[in-house]
C-alpha positions in Angstrom: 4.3 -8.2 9.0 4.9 -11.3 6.3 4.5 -10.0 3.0 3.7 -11.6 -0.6 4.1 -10.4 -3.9 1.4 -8.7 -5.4 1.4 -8.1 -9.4 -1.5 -6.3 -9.5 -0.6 -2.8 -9.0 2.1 -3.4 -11.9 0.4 -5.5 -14.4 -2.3 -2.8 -14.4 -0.2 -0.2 -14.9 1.3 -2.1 -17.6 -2.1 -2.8 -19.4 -3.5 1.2 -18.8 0.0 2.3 -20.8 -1.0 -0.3 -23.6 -4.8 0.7 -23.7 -3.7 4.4 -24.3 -1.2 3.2 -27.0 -3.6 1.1 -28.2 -5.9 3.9 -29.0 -3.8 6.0 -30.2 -3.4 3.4 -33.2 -6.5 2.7 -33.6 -7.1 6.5 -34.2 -4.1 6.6 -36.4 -1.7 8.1 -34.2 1.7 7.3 -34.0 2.5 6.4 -30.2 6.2 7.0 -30.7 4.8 10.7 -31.2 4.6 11.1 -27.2 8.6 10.3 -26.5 9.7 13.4 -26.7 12.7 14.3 -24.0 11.9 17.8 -22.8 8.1 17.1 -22.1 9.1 13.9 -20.2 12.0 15.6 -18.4 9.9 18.3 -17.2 6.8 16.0 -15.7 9.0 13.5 -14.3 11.8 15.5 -13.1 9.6 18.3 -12.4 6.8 16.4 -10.1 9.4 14.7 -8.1 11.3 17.8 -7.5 8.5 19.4 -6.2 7.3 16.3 -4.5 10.6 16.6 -3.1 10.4 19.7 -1.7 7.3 19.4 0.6 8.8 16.0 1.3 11.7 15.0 4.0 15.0 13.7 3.6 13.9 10.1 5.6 11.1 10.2 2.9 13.0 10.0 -0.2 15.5 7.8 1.0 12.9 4.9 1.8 11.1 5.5 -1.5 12.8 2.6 -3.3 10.9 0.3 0.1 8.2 2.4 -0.4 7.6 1.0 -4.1 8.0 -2.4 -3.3 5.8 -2.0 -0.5 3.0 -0.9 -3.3 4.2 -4.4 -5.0 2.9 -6.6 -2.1 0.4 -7.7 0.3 0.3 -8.4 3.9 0.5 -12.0 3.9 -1.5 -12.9 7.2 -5.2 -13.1 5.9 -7.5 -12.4 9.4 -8.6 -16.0 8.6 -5.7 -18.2 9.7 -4.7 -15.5 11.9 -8.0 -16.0 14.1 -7.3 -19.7 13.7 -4.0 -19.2 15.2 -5.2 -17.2 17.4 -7.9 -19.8 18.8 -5.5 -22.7 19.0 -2.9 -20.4 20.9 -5.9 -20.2 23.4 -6.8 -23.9 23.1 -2.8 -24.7 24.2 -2.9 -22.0 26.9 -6.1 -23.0 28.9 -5.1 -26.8 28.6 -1.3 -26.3 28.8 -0.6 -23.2 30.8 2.3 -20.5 30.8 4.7 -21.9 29.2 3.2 -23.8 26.1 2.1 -20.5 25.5 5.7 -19.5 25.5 6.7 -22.0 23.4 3.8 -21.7 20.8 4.6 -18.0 20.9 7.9 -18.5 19.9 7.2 -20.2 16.7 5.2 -16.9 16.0 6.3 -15.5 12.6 4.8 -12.5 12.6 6.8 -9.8 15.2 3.9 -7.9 16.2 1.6 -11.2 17.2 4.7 -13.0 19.0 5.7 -10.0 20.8 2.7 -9.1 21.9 2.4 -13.5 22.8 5.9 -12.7 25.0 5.0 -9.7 27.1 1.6 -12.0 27.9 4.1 -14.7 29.0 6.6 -11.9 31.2 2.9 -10.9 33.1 2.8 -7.3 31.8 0.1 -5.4 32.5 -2.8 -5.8 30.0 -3.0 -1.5 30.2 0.8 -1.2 29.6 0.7 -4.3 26.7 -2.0 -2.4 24.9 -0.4 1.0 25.2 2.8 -0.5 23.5 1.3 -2.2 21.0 -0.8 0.8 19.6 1.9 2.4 20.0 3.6 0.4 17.9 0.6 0.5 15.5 0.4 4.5 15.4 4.1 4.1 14.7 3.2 2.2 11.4 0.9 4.3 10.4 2.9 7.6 10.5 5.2 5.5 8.4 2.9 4.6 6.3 1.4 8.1 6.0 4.5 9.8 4.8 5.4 7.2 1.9 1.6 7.7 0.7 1.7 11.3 1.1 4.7 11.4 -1.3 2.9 9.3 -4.4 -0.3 11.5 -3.9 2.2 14.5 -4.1 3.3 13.1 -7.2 -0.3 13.0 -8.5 -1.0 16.3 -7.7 1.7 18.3 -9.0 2.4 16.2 -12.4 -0.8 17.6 -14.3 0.2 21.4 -13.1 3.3 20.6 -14.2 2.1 19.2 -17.2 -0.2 22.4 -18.1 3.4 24.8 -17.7 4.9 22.5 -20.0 2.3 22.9 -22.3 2.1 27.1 -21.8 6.0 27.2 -22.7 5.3 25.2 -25.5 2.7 27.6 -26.7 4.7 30.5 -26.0 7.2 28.5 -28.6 5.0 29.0 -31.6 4.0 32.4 -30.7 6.7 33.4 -31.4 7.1 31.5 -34.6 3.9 33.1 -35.8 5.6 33.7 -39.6 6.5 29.8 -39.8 3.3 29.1 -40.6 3.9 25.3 -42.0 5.6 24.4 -38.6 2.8 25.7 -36.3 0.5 22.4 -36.1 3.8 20.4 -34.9 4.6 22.7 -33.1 1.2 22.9 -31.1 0.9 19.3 -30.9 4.5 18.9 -29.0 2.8 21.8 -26.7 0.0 19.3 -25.7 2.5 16.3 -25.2 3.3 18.1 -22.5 -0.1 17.9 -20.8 -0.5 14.4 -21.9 2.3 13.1 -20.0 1.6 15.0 -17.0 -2.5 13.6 -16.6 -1.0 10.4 -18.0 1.9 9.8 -15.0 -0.3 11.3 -12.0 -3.4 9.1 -13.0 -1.9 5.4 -14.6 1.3 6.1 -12.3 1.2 7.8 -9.3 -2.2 8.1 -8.0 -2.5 4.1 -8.6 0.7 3.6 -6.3 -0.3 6.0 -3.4 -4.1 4.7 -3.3 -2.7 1.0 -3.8 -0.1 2.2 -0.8 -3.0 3.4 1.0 -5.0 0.4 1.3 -2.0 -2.1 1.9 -1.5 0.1 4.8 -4.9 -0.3 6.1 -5.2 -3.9 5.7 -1.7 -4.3 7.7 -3.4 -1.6 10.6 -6.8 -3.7 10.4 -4.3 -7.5 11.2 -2.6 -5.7 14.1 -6.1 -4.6 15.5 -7.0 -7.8 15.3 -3.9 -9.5 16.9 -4.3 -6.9 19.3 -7.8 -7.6 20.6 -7.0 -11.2 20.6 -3.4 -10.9 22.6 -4.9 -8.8 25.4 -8.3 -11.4 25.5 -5.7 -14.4 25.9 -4.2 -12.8 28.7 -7.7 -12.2 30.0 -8.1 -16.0 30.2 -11.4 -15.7 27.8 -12.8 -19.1 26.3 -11.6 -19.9 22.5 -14.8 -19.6 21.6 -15.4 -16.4 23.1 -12.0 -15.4 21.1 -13.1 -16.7 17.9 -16.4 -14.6 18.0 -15.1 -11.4 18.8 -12.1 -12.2 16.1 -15.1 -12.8 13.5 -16.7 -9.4 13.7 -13.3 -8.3 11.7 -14.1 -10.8 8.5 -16.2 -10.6 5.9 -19.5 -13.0 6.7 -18.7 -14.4 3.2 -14.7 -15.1 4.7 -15.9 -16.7 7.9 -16.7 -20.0 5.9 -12.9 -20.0 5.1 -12.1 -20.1 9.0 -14.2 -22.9 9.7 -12.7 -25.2 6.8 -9.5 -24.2 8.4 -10.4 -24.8 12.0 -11.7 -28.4 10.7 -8.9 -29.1 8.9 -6.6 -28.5 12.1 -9.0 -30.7 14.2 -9.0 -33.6 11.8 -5.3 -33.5 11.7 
């Protein structure tokens, strides 16, 4: 799967961090007031330790992919896929076997031009379909276990967040006689659960759901080039193609495949 970048996910990340400062001055706050080390140490290091911990060793290793994964988007919109999907069955009914070799192998998608190859060796359209979804369930474990760790992340940060904040308060209890330092002293307590509501719901959670539906998105293409592989191989008309393609767009996206398909024709 082609993928572009997406700024999205850290642009508004970006802006919800500058919202919450922004408040905060607005209010009269001091946002510097929130960087303090031992709060920040404790939900970061502490979430992703524990994430850690339910996690797998394969997992953390392939977080750094995982993150830029969250960056981008699958970058083969069903729309010119089910155009080149349509032609590729155009070239194959006119052209036969081996044009729909050679179109196959200017395929850059690996999924869709494998799937194109073991049409052109004569596998078995039960074996070819078995493979792919194979291939596809494959992904989606993948998928699965980077989500699962960012959602982890979300979940254990704000826990974290309220132990930080019960240490804290068991801090001034015990400075009881101070009694001039006891409103910092609370107020460092509560950065505590800041940070950790803060991180699991501007940071992680936005990741893993993000995550989530780049996943789907890339599961829903491959279903597409699936049903579309196995109905060339059937020898179905274009147009039959094209219509059962459709039912995986949007009625408002199907416009967009026409201009496309006309485009091709007048050139």
């Amino acid at each position: 799967m082609i993928m572009k970048k997406d700024r999205m996910t850290r642009n508004g990340m970006i802006f919800a961090v500058v919202v919450v400062f922004l408040a905060m001055l607005l209010d009269g706050d001091n946002p510097l007031f929130l960087f303090k080390p031992a709060p920040i140490i404790l939900i970061f290091g502490g979430a992703v330790a524990a994430a850690s911990a339910s996690s797998f060793t394969r997992v953390l290793k392939n977080v750094p992919a995982v993150i830029k994964f969250a960056t981008q988007s699958p970058n083969d919109p069903p729309d010119e896929t089910i155009v080149q999907m349509v032609r590729l069955a155009e070239i194959a009914r006119r052209e036969g076997l081996l044009a729909r070799d050679r179109e196959g192998a200017s395929i850059d998608n690996t999924f869709f031009r494998k799937g194109i190859e073991m049409t052109v060796d004569g596998i078995d359209p039960e074996e070819i379909r078995a493979l792919l979804e194979s291939e596809i369930d494959s992904l989606r474990e993948r998928h699965k276990d980077g989500i699962g760790f960012f959602m982890d992340l979300g979940g254990y940060a704000p826990t974290l967040g309220i132990i930080g904040t019960v240490l804290g308060l068991i801090g001034v209890l015990a400075q009881l006689s101070n009694v001039a330092a006891l409103g910092p002293h609370v107020a460092t307590a509560f950065v505590a659960t800041l940070w950790g509501i803060l991180s699991a719901n501007l940071f992680w959670l936005p990741i893993g759901n993000k995550l989530k539906k780049v996943s789907e998105q890339e599961i829903a293409n491959m279903q597409l080039m699936l049903d579309g592989i196995l109905a060339i191989q059937a020898g179905a008309s274009p147009r039959r193609i094209e219509a059962k393609l459709l039912t995986y767009v949007k009625p408002a996206d199907r416009e967009a495949i026409a201009s496309a398909k006309g485009s091709e024709q007048a050139a």
